[in-house]
C-alpha positions in Angstrom: 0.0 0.0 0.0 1.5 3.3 -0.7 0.3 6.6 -0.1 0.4 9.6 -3.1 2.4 12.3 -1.9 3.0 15.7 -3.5 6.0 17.5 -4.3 5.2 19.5 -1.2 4.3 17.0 1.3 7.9 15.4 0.5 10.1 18.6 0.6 7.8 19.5 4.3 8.8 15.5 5.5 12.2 15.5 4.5 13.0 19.3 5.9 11.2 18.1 9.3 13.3 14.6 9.4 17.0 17.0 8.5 15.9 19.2 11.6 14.9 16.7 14.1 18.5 14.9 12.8 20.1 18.4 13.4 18.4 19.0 17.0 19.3 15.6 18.3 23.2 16.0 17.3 23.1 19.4 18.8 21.6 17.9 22.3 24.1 14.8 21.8 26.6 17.7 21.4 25.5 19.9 24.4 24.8 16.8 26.5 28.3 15.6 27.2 30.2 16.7 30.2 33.5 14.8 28.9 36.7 16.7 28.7 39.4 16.4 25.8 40.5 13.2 26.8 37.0 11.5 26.9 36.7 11.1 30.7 34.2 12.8 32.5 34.0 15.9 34.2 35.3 16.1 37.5 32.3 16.4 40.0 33.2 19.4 42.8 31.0 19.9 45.2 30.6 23.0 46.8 29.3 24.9 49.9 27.3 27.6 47.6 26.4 29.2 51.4 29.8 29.6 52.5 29.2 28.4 55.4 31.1 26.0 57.6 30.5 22.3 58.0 29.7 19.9 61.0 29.1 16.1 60.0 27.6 13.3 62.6 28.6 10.1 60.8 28.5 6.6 61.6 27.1 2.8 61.3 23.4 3.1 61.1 22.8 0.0 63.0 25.4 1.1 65.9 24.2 4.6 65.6 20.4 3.4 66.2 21.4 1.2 69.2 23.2 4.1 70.9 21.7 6.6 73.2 23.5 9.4 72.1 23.5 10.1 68.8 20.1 12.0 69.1 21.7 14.1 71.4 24.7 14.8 69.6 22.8 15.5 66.5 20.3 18.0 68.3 23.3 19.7 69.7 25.0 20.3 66.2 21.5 21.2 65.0 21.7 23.9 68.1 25.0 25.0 67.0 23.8 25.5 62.9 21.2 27.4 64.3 23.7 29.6 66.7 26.1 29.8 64.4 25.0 29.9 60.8 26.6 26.4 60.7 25.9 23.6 58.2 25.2 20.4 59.7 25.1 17.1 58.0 24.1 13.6 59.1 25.4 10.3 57.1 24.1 7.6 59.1 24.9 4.5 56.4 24.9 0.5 56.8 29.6 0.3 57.0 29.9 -2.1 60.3 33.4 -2.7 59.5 36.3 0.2 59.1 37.2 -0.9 56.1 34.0 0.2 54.9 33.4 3.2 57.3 36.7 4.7 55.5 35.2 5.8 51.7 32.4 7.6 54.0 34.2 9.8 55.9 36.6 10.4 52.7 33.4 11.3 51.2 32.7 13.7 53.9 36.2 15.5 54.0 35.7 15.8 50.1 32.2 17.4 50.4 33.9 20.0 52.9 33.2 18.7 56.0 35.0 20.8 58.4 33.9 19.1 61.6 33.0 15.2 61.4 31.8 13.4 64.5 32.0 9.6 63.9 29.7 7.3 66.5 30.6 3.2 66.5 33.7 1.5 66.9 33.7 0.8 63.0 33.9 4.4 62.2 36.3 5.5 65.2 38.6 2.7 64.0 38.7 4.5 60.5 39.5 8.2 61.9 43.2 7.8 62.2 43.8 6.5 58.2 41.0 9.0 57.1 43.0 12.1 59.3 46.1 11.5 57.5 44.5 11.6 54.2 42.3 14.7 55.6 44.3 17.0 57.7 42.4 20.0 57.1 39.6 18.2 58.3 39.1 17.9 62.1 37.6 14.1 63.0 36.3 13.2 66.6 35.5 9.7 67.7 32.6 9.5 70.5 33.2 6.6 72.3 30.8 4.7 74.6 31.0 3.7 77.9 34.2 0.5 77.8 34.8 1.2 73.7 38.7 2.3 74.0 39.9 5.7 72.9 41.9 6.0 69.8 44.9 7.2 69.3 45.8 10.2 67.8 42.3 11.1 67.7 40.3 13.9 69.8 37.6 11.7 71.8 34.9 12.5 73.5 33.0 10.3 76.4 31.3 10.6 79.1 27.4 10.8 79.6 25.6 11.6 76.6 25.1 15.5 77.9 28.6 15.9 78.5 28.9 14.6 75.0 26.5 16.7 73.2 27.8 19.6 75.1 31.6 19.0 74.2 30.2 18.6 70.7 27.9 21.5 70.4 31.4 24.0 71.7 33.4 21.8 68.7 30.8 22.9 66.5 30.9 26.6 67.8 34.4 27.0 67.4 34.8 26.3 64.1 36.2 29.7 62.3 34.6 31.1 59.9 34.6 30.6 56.0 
């Protein structure tokens, strides 16, 4: 079965199919974020507010079972609020350090200024992820018999006393 076309019902088809080849080269074309050598664009994130960062991090199972990370992340809530401070919580399923670690590289990458890391997975991590970091500042918040660890600032005690020593971390951040 074919259809009769005119001489003008061709020339309107074909100038339609030429453009709607010419639009989708030129969105192929805007589309791609690769540089010269083919590889994509670098993704930077950035603090558009300017604002510094406080991040509570840790094993979301561990972090559930615990009594204080509500409190801690109320008192870096207070702080944001104080201080025109960001605060960020990545709460994520890592149980082991060796899984904790591309997290709280994550976090020093997205500008983190300030992370707080709850569970011994994630307090076992700070020392590898402080010497890859060191313009970050890392704190392990330890519970009641977890052991302190070295080379790291630690807070402990009741979970007041550690919201509170949290809260004045966060305060005394400098500015942007």
């Amino acid at each position: 079965m074919t259809f009769p076309t005119s001489p003008r019902l061709r020339w309107v088809l074909g100038l339609a199919s030429a453009l709607a080849m010419v639009c989708v080269a030129a969105l192929f074309a805007l589309g791609t974020d690769d540089d010269s050598d083919g590889h994509p664009a670098p993704i930077t994130p950035s603090n558009i507010a300017g604002r510094r960062t406080a991040c509570l991090t840790g094993d979301v199972s561990e972090a559930g079972a615990r009594s204080d990370t509500g409190a801690i992340w109320n008192a870096l809530q207070d702080a944001s609020r104080q201080r025109q401070l960001n605060a960020q919580q990545l709460l994520v399923p890592a149980p082991t350090s060796d899984q904790a670690l591309p997290y709280l590289a994550g976090l020093s990458a997205q500008h983190c200024d300030l992370v707080v890391a709850v569970g011994p997975a994630f307090g076992q991590a700070l020392e590898a992820a402080a010497r890859a970091n060191p313009r970050t500042a890392f704190i392990a918040v330890t519970a009641d018999g977890e052991s302190a660890h070295a080379g790291i600032d630690t807070v402990s005690g009741t979970d007041d006393a550690k919201a509170a020593e949290i809260r004045r971390r966060a305060l005394a951040l400098s500015g942007p």
